[in-house]
N, C-alpha and C positions, 0 to 999 in steps of 0.2 A: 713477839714481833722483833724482828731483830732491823740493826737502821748500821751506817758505817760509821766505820770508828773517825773521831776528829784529823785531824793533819795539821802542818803548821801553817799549810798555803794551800789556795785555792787549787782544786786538783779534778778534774771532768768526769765523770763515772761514763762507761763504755754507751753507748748508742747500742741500738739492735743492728745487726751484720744485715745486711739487704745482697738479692744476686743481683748485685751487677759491678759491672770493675771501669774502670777508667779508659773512656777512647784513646786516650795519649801515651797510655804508659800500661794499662791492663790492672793497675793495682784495684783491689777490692774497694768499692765504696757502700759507708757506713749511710744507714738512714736517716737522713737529712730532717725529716721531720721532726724530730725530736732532740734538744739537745740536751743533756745535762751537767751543770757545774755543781760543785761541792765547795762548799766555803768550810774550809779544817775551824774555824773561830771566830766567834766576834773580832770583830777591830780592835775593840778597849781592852783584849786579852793579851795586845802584845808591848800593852803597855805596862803590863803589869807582871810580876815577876808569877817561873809556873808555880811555884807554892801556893799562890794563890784560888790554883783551881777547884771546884768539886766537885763529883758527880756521884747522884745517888747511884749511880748503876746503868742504866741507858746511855752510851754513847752520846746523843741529842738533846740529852740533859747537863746542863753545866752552869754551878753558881762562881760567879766571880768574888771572893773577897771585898767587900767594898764598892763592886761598881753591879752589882744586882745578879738576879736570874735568868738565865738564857734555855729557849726552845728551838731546837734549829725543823725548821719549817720549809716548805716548797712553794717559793712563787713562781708561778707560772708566766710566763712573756709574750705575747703573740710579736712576730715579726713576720715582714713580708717572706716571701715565696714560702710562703704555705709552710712555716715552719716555726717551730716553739723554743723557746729557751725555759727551761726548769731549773730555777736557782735552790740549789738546797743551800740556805742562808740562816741566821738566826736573828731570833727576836727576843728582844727582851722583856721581861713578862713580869705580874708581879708575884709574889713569894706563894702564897697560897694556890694562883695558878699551877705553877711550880712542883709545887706539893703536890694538887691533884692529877698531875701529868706523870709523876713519879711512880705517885699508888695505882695507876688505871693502865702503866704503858704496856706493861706485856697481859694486860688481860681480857684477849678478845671479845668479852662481852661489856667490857663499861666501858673498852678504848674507842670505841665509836659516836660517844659522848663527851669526849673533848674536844673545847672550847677555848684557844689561843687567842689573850690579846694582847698586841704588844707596842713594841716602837722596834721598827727595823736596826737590827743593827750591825750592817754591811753595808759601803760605801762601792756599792758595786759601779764601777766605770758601765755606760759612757753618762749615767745619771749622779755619779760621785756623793757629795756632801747634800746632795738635793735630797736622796729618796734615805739617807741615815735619819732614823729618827720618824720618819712614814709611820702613820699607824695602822695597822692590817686586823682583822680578824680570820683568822687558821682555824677548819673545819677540818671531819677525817673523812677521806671519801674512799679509802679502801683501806682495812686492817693490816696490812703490809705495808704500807707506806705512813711516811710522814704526814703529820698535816699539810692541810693547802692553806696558802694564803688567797682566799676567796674576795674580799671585802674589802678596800678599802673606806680607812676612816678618817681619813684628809685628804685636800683635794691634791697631794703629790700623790699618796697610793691609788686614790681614786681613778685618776690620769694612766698612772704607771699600767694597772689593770685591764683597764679600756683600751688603750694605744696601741697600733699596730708600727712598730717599731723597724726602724730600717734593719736588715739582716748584716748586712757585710759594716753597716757603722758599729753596731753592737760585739759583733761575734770578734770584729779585729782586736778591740780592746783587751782583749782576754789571752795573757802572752804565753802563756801553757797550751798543749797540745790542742786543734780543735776535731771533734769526726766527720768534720765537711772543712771543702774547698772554702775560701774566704776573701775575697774581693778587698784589698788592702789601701788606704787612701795613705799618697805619699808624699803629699802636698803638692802645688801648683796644680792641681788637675790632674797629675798621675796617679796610677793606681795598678797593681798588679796582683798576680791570682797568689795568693797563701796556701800549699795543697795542706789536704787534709793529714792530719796527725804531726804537723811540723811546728814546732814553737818559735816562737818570735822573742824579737828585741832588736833594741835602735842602741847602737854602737860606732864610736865612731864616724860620725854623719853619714850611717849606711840603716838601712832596715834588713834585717837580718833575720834567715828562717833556717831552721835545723832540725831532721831527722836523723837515724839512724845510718849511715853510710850516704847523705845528700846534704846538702847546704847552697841557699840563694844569699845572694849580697846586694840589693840594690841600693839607688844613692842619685842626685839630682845633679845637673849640672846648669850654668847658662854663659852663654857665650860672652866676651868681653868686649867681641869687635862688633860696632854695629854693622846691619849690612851684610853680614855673611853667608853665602848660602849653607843649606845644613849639608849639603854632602862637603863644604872645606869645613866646617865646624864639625863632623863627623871626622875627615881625614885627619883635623889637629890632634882629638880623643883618642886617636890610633898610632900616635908616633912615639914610635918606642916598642911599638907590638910586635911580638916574636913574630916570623916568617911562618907563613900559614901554605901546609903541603893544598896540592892541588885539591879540589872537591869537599873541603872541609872549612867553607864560608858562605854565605848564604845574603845576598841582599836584596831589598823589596823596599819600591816607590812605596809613599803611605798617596791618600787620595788625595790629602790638604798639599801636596808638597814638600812635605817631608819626606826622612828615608828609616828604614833598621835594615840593621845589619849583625850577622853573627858567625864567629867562628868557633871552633871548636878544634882542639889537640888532647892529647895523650900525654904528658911529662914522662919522662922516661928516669928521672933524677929523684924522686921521691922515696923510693924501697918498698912502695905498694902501690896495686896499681890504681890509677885515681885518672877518671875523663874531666876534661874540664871545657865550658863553653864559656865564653865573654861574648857580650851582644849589646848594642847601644841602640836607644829612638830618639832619634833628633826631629826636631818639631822647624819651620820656615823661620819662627819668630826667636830664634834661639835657644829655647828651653830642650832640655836634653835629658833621658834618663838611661844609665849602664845597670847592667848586669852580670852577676858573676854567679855562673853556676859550679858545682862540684858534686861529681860521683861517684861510685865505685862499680858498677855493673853497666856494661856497652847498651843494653838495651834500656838503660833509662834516658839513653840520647833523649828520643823523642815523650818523656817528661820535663826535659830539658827545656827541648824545643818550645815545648807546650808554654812553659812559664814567659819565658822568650817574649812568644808572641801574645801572654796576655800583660806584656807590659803596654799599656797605652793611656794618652793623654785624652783623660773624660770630656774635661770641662776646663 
């Protein structure tokens, strides 16, 4: 049975490719129902120098020097919209277990007879220091795969196991690539769409998403003057904005009384060619959230667009 080799960071193994692509942009979309993350280590391994690593041989076997035995296992997540999170994570196990995981791992007739128990030990966001240290019981439910973590055997795995977990709380925490779209909470009630395969990070007082030839920039604002309506709290946010050719700016009433608004240019000044859209949604009560897209191909305008208009205020 073969399993993947460690990393030094948590790193996503590919989803199944599904036919169908993207209304807004045509890109292909990954199968949603299933996600998987890959943890390259225990936590306690980066505290520790790599000398002190060892493995009999299996990948998902790994003794630490000093700080124990490690089994890397799959726990399962249920989240809403009908869709799973599979953490291949490790557990730390005791020595003998260890042993017997070693001598049974590639032998498909006794590996269907291992029995993991451990203490979790991955501090996986958005559960952190809560579910490290969880004790699980890991069965084999296909000779190809990892164990599962089936069982919990304290009331945080117990819980962890059972719960149907919010999708877009869970999946944003995770700042590496995701194979779905991802609903991003950006404080105050706002929240915008994460597409799929772009990594994250907060830089700068921005939240920030990048692929390949694309990059979003969002970021909060609020007004200073009481009383202002949003379209002058909108005009203030725009002074200084490069002159915008005719048919390349877009504005729309929201229903509460607010406004968004977006424009969109070409730079000619860069020495490759790169579209770029800026767009703002101002709220009546002065809260305000910009955007800044960049691209490299005309027709991911309307991905653009797309992101644009899932910037809005929840709650």
């Amino acid at each position: 049975m073969s399993t993947p080799a460690p990393s030094p960071s948590p790193t996503p193994a590919p989803s199944p490719a599904a036919p169908t692509t993207c209304s807004c942009c045509g890109d292909a979309l990954a199968d949603e129902r299933r996600i998987d993350v890959m943890f390259g280590l225990p936590d306690v391994a980066f505290e520790l120098p790599e000398e002190a690593r060892r493995s009999p041989g299996p990948s998902a076997l790994l003794a630490l020097d000093g700080a124990g035995f490690f089994v890397r296992c799959l726990l399962p997540v249920r989240l809403t919209g009908d869709t799973e999170l599979v953490l291949g994570a490790w557990v730390e196990t005791d020595e003998e277990t260890f042993r017997w995981a070693a001598g049974v791992w590639d032998d498909e007739d006794a590996y269907p007879e291992l029995v993991v128990r451990g203490r979790f030990a991955n501090a996986v966001q958005p559960w952190g220091e809560e579910v490290l240290g969880a004790e699980f019981t890991g069965r084999i439910r296909d000779v190809e795969e990892l164990p599962y973590l089936v069982e919990g055997r304290d009331p945080v795995a117990a819980r962890l196991l059972a719960g149907t977990w919010d999708r877009d709380d869970v999946l944003s925490r995770f700042p590496h690539p995701m194979p779905a779209t991802v609903r991003t909470d950006l404080g105050d009630g706002w929240a915008v769409e994460r597409t799929a395969g772009f990594a994250a990070r907060f830089e700068n007082g921005a939240d920030q998403f990048a692929a390949p030839g694309r990059s979003v920039a969002v970021g909060l604002f609020q007004d200073t003057e009481p009383g202002r309506s949003a379209e002058d709290f909108l005009a203030a946010l725009l002074r200084g904005a490069p002159e915008v050719p005719a048919g390349q700016e877009h504005t729309e009433r929201l229903p509460d009384g607010g406004v968004r608004y977006a424009f969109w240019l070409t730079p000619g000044d860069t020495g490759r060619t790169r579209h770029e859209l800026t767009a703002y949604a101002v709220e009546p009560d002065g809260s305000a959230a910009g955007l800044f897209c960049s691209y490299e191909e005309p027709e991911q305008h309307a991905w653009a667009r797309h992101v644009w208009r899932s910037l809005r205020r929840d709650g």
